[in-house]
C-alpha positions, 0 to 999 in steps of 0.5 A: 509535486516532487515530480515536477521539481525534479523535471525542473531541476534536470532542465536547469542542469541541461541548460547550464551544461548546455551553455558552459555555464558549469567552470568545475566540469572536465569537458570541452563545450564548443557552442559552436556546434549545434546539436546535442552533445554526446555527454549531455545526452548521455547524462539526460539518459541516465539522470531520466532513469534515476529519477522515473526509479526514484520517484516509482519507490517514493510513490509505491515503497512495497512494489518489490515486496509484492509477488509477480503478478501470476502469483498475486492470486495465491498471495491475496488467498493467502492473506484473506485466509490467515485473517479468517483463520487467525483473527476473525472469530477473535475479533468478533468475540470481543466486539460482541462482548464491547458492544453487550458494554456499550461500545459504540451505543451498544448492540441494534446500534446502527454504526456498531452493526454497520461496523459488525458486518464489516467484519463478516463480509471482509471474507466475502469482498475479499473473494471479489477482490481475488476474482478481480485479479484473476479477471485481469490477471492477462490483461492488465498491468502488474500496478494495478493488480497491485491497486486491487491486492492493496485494497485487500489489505487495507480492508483487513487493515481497517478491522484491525484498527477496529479490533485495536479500538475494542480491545481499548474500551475492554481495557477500559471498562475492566475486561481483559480482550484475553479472558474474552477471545484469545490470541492465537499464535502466529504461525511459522 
């Protein structure tokens, strides 16, 4: 959408130029002369390239914080192991200890199995995921690999949001989500 109205604000200024529409401009148009003026495609040029950076930070903000393509193997790595080293025993702790509570029905529930083993196979997806990346690594562009490291993300993220959920209803019915697993520290 945004995209659309910035093609079609460029047309507008192109057309206005174009005609000597524009009285606050310091260049002599002669409409005289056909063909394209070069001040006007030199102006197409550089506002063309304004607008395809622009709209790439608005659709994708964290491109640049993302390692190269070569390296998005080792970065995704990376992140499936802190989560597994960090947080996933913890998070299972104190989902186990929610669900003796009843959360989410409690345990042989359907939804808080289904969400149990989201947990335990975050690793294993990831690991696919990673094997995606490698696959591709060659043949692909960096924006899709990115498509594929993002979707390790968002699955890590999803647990979180869970873990987020647990520790709440702990909070709720009494227990501190500390005394059950605790936190270990981020590493430096």
């Amino acid at each position: 959408m945004i995209f659309f109205l910035v093609i079609a604000f460029w047309f507008s200024v192109t057309y206005a130029l174009d005609s000597g529409a524009v009285p606050f401009l310091p260049v002599e148009f002669r409409p005289e002369e056909k063909g394209p003026r070069p001040f006007l495609v030199a102006l197409w040029v550089a506002w063309s390239l304004i607008t395809i950076i622009a709209i790439r930070k608005i659709q994708d903000p964290k491109a640049g914080k993302l390692p190269h393509a070569q390296a998005m193997v080792l970065a995704a790595e990376k992140v499936l192991s802190d989560y597994e080293s960090r947080r996933r025993d913890i998070i299972l702790d104190r989902y186990d200890e929610a669900g003796a509570l009843g959360f989410l029905g409690g345990h042989e529930r359907k939804e808080f199995e289904i969400n149990r083993f989201t947990i335990l196979k975050l690793n294993l997806r990831g690991e696919e995921k990673i094997r995606e990346i490698e696959k591709f690594q060659s043949t692909r562009s960096a924006s899709k690999l990115r498509n594929i490291y993002y979707r390790i993300e968002s699955s890590i993220d999803r647990v979180e949001i869970l873990a987020r959920k647990v520790d709440r209803f702990l909070r709720s019915k009494g227990v501190d989500p500390e005394e059950v697993a605790p936190s270990r520290p981020l590493p430096d």
